[in-house]
Structures are given as C-alpha cells and as structure tokens.
VEXMAR-67020 format. One record per residue: residue in three letters; x, y, z of N, C-alpha, C in turn. Coordinates in steps of 0.05 Angstrom, whole numbers, plus 5000, padded with zeros to 4 digits. Example, Ala and Ser with C-alpha at 12.3 -4.5 7.8 and 13.67 -1.06 7.14 Angstrom:
2
ALA526448865156524649105156526449345156
SER525749555142527349795143525850015157
# end
This chain:
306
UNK499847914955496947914951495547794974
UNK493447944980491547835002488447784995
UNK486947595007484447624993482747815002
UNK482048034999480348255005478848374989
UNK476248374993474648564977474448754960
UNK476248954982476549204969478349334980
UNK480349534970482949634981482449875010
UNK483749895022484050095049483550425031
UNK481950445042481350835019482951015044
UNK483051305034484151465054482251615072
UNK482751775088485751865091487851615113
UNK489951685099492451375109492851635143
UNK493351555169493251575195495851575200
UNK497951805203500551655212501451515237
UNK499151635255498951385282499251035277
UNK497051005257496450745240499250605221
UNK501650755219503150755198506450715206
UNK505850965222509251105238511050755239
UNK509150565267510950375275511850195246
UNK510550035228510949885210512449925192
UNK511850315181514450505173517650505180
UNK518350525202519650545221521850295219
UNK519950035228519849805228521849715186
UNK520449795176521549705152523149875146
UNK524650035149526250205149529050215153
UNK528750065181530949965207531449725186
UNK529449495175529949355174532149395148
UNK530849565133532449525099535949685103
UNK536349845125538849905130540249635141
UNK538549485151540449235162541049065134
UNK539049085116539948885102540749075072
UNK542549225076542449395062541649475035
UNK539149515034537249525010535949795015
UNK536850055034535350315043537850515035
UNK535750615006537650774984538851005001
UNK538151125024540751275042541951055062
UNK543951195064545851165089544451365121
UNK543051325132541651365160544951395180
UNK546451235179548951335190549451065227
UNK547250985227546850835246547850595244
UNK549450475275550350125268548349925265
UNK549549795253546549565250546549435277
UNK548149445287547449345322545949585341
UNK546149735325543949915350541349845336
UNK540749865304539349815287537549595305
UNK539949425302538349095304537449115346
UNK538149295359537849255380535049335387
UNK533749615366531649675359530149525355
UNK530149425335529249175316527848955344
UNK529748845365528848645374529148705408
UNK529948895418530248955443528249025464
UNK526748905475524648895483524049135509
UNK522149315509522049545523520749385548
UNK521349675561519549605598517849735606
UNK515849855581513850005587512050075570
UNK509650075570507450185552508850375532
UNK508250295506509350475494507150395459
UNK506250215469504350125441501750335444
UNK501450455410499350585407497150585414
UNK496050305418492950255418493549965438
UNK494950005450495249715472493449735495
UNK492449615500490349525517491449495548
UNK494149335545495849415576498049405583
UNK498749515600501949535604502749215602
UNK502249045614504148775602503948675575
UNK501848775551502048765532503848935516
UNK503849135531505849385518508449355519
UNK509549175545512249065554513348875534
UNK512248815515512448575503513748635485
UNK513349025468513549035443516749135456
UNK517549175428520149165420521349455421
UNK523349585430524349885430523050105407
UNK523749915378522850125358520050175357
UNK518150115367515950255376514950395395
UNK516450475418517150745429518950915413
UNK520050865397521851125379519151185373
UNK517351005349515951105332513751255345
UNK513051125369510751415384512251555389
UNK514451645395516951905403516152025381
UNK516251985356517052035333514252165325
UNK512552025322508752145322508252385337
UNK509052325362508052605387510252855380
UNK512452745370514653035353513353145330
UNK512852925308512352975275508353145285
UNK506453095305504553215305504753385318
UNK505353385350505053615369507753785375
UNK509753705354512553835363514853805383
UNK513953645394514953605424513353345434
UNK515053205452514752925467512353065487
UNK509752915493507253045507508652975537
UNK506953205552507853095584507052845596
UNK505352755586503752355590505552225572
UNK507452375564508752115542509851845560
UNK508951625545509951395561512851315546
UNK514051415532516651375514518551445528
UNK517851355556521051415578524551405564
UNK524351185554527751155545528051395521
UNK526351465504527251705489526652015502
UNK524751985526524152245539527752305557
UNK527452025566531152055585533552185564
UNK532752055547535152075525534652445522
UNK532552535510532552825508532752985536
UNK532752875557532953095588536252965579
UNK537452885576539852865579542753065563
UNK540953085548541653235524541553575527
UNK543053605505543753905510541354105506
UNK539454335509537254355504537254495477
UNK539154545467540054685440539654415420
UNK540654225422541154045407539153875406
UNK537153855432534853765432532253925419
UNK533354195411530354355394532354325367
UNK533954295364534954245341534154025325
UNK533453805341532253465337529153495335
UNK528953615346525853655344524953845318
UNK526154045310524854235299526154055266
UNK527953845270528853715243526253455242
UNK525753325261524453165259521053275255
UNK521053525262517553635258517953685222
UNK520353745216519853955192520253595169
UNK520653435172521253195158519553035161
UNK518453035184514952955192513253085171
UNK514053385172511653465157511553355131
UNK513853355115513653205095512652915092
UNK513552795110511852535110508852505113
UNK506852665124504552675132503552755099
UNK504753005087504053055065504052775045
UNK505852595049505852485030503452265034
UNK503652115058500852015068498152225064
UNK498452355063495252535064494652565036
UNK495952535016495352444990494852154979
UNK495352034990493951684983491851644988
UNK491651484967488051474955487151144968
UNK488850964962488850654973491250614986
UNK490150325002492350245016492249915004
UNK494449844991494149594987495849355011
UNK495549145004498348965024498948735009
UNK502248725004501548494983504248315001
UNK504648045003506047855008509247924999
UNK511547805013513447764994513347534979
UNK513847514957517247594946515947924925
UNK513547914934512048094912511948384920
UNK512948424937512848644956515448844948
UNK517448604956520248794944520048774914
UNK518948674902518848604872517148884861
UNK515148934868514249194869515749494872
UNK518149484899519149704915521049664889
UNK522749464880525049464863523749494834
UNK521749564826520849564803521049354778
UNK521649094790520848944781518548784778
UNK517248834792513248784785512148994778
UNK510748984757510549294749506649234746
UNK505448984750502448984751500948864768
UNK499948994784497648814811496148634795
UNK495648394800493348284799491348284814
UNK489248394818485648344832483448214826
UNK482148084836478748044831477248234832
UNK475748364807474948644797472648724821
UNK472848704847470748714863471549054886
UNK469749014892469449314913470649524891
UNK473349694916473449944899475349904874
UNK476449564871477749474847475949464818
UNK473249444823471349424803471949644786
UNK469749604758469749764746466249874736
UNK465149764757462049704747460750054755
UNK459350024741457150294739453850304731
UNK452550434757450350384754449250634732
UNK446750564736445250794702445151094709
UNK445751114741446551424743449151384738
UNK450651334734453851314725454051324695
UNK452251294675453151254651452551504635
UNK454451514623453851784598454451604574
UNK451551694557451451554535451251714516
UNK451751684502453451774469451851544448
UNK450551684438447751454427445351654407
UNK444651604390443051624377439351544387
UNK440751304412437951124413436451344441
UNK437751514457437451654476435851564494
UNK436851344508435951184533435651304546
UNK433251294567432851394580432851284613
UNK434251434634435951234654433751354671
UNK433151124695432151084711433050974738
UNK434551244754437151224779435150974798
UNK432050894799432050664814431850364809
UNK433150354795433850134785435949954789
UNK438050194791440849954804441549724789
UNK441049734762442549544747445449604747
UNK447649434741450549464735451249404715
UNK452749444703453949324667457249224675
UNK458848984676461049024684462049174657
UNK464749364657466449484637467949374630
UNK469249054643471048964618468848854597
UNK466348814601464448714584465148834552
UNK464048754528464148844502461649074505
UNK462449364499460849564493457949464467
UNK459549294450457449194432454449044449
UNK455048924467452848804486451448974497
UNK451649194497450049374513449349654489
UNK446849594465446849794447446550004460
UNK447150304452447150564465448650674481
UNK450150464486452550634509454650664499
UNK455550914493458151014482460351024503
UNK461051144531461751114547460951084584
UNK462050944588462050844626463550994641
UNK462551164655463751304676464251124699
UNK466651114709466651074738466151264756
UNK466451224779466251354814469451444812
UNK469451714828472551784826474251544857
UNK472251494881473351224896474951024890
UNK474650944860476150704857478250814835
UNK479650554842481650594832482450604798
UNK484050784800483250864771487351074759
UNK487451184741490351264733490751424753
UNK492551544753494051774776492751664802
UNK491951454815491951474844495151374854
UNK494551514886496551384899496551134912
UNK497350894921496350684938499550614956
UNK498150694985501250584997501050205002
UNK503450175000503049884991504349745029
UNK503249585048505249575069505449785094
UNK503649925079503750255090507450375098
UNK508450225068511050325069512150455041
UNK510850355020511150474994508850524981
UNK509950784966507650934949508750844920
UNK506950764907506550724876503650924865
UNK504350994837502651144817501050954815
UNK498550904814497350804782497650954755
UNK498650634735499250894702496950824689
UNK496050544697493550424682491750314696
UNK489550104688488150014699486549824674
UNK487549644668486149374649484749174667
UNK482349124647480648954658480548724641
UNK480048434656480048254637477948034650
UNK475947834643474147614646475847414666
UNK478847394654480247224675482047234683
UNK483147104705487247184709488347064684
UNK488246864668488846714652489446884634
UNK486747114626486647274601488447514610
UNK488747594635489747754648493447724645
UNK494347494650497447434647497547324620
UNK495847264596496147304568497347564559
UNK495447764563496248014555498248144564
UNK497848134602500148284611502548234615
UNK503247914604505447744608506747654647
UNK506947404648507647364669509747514689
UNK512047554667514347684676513448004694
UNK512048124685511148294698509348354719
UNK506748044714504648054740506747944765
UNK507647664747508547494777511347404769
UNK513147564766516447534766516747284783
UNK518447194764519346874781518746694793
UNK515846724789513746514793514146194780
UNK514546004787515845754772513145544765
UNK513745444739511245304733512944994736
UNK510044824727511744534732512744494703
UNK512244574684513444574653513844794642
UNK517744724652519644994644520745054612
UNK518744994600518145024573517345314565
UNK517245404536516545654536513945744518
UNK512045504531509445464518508145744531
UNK506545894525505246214542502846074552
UNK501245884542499245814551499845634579
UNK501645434577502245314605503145464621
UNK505545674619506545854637504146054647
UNK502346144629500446284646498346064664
UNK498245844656495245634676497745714709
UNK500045704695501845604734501145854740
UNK500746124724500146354741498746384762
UNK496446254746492746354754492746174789
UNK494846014780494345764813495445914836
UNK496546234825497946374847495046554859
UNK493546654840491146704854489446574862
UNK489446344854487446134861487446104896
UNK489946174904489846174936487946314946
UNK488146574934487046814946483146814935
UNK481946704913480446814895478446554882
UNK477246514893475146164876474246244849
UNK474145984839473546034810470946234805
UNK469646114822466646264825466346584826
UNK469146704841468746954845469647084817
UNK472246974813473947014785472747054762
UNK469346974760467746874742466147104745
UNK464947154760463447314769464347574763
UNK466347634772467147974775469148024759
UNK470447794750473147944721475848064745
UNK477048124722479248154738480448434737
UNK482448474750483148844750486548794753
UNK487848884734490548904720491749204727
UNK492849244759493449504758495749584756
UNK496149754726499649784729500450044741
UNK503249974760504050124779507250274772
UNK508350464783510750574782511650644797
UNK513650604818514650794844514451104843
UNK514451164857513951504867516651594862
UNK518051774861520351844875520051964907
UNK518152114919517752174939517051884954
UNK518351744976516951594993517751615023
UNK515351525036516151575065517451465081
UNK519051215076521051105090523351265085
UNK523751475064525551615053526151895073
UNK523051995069523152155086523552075125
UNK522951885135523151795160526451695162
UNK528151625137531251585134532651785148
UNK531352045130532652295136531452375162
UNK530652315179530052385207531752205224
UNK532452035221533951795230537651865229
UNK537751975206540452025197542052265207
# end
C-alpha cells in the first residue's frame, strides 16, 4: 500500500512497464516462485539481474553516464520493446550487446526469435491494453496478493477509489421526483445510509472508477479482477466485516489473543502510515476484492524468455 489519491488509469504503456516486468520475472525464476520453467541458469539470470552495462540503454535516461549505471536486463527489455512493437531491433538501437548477439547468429534463427518474441509480445500488449488501474502495493502484500492469499485492498475512498456522485450522476427511483440541478455539484458519499438522503433509490457511479470486472495491474507486473467493491466509514469497520486474514494476512498485533476487536485496532495502525485520521473520516473507506487473472504478463514475457 502506498499513500495516493487515486490509482494510475489506462492505457498501461509497455515502454513504462517492459523493464520492471522483465525485472520481476528474472527475479521469481531465481527464487523459484515463476510457475514456468524459462530454461535459463540462475547465473546468467542473476548476471542480468546485476551486471552492469556500458551503454545507454535506459528508456527515458537523460545520459549516457546515467544509462551506464543500469544493469544488463534493461537493454534486453528495450531489445525486447523495439521487437514486441516494431518487429525488429531499430537501426539507432542503442542495445549493442543484444544487437551483437543477433549479427552473430544464424539469420534463420534470428527471424525465428523475432517473429516468437513479436507474436508473444502481441499477447502481452493485449493484455496491458485492457487494464483499467494501475495499483502499487508494498511487500509482504504484494506476493500475498500474486499467491492469492490477500484477497482485499484496503483504500481511502478518495479519487477514482471513491464512490461519490454528483446530481447528474443520480437516478432516482422515488415517488418525491426531485428535481436535479447539474450546477450544483453537491456529492452524497455511497457508503452513506440511502435512508439519509429521502428520494434516492439508486447512485450511479462514473464508469472511471473502480468498480466489478475492472482490471488493475498491480507493480505493473500482475493483473487481478475486481469481484467486488465494499465501502465502509472506517478501516476498523472495514477489517470487522472483511476479516483481517484476508485484508492484511499476518499482520501481528501486540495482543495475540483472539479478541476481533483488538486484532482489528492492530489493523487500522497498518494504514494509519499511509492515511490520517482526518482523511479516513472524511472519505470512508474502499474494500476492493480481488482475484488473479489466469492470463498474466510476466507469463507471457516467461514464454519469450524460454
């Protein structure tokens, strides 16, 4: 979890994506937690991982001695960008050690690499070009998520996490037939009680926020569903209902007792980093439950690797 406003909307950039992709990828074969076999030693792996290049090779780097700095696997991953978009390594490509590597090579076996890595690209772009958010959440919560053992985001109901709607947003279902006035710009929050607000039968949201069936890449390395979307006044009320085990797996309180009221206060101190009481108060909270994809793109970037 990070403290942010409001989540990254799309379209997700595989320029923006490729290296971190890439990057977590390499890494989960080293530690073997990357559900294929890629086929690679973890010493070439890890040579990737930390072997420092001798040339511009960073996307958006500002200069060649900044670019010297980064590490091999980010010349694969622009190798890998200028294949998966334009087909082929560009003639300005600065990705010398993978441009050498392909003049070296057989030219059969080199359109063979290419035309596997365009057609597995494609899939990957597809799957990015369908994500709706981009979230970023910390470990231990991160793989807790990927392994499907966190199965609910916690948020501060704010930006495109909200659930608020102004009076051109509302369709009412009412007898009393209010009559809405789009300059006004009042909001109603929706975890609010419908009873507080006579005449409104239902609250539309904005299709922007987040809401069931979106995608959100999480890390810009995993895709999760949204299945739900609960709103609650507090985190407190929030890990009542949704139970801890699911927001914040193995989260430790100072009284290892199995009181629900103490075990959830040690919750709320996990957002408390991110979130002031003030805001928490203000905007309610957003309970988003999530499911892995089966399609993901470290999966697909495996099979280009392998």
């Amino acid at each position: 979890m990070e403290q942010s406003s409001s989540p990254g909307t799309n379209p997700v950039e595989l320029s923006n994506t490729i290296e971190e992709l890439l990057k977590f990828t390499l890494q989960s074969h080293l530690n073997g937690t990357l559900e294929l076999d890629i086929g690679l030693s973890k010493q070439f792996c890890s040579s990737l991982l930390n072997h420092p290049s001798t040339s511009p090779i960073s996307l958006n780097a500002s200069s060649s001695s900044e670019a010297s700095q980064n590490p091999l696997y980010k010349q694969l991953a622009r190798a890998l960008y200028e294949i998966i978009t334009f087909g082929s390594l560009q003639e300005s490509s600065d990705c010398n050690k993978v441009a050498s590597f392909c003049q070296g090579s057989d030219l059969k076996q080199k359109d063979e690499w290419f035309d596997l890595v365009h057609k597995e690209g494609s899939e990957l772009a597809e799957i990015l070009k369908n994500i709706n958010f981009e979230l970023h959440v910390q470990e231990p919560f991160f793989t807790q998520l990927k392994d499907g053992i966190k199965a609910v985001e916690g948020r501060c109901a704010v930006g495109d996490y909200n659930r608020y709607a102004s009076k051109s947003e509302l369709s009412l279902v009412s007898s009393y037939n209010l009559l809405l006035d789009n300059r006004s710009g009042f909001q109603i929050p929706m975890f609010a009680s419908v009873k507080n607000f006579p005449g409104i039968g239902l609250l539309c949201t904005k299709e922007d926020r987040i809401a069931t069936g979106a995608l959100i890449l999480f890390n810009k390395c995993l895709v999760l569903e949204v299945k739900d979307v609960h709103y609650y006044a507090s985190f407190f009320e929030m890990l009542e209902a949704e139970s801890l085990a699911k927001v914040l797996p193995g989260v430790k309180t100072i009284d290892e007792g199995n009181n629900p009221v103490i075990i959830s206060r040690g919750g709320v101190q996990v957002y408390r980093k991110f979130y002031t009481e003030e805001k928490e108060k203000t905007n309610g909270v957003a309970a988003i439950c999530v499911a892995k994809m089966a399609a993901q793109p470290y999966l697909s970037l495996a099979r280009i690797l392998s």
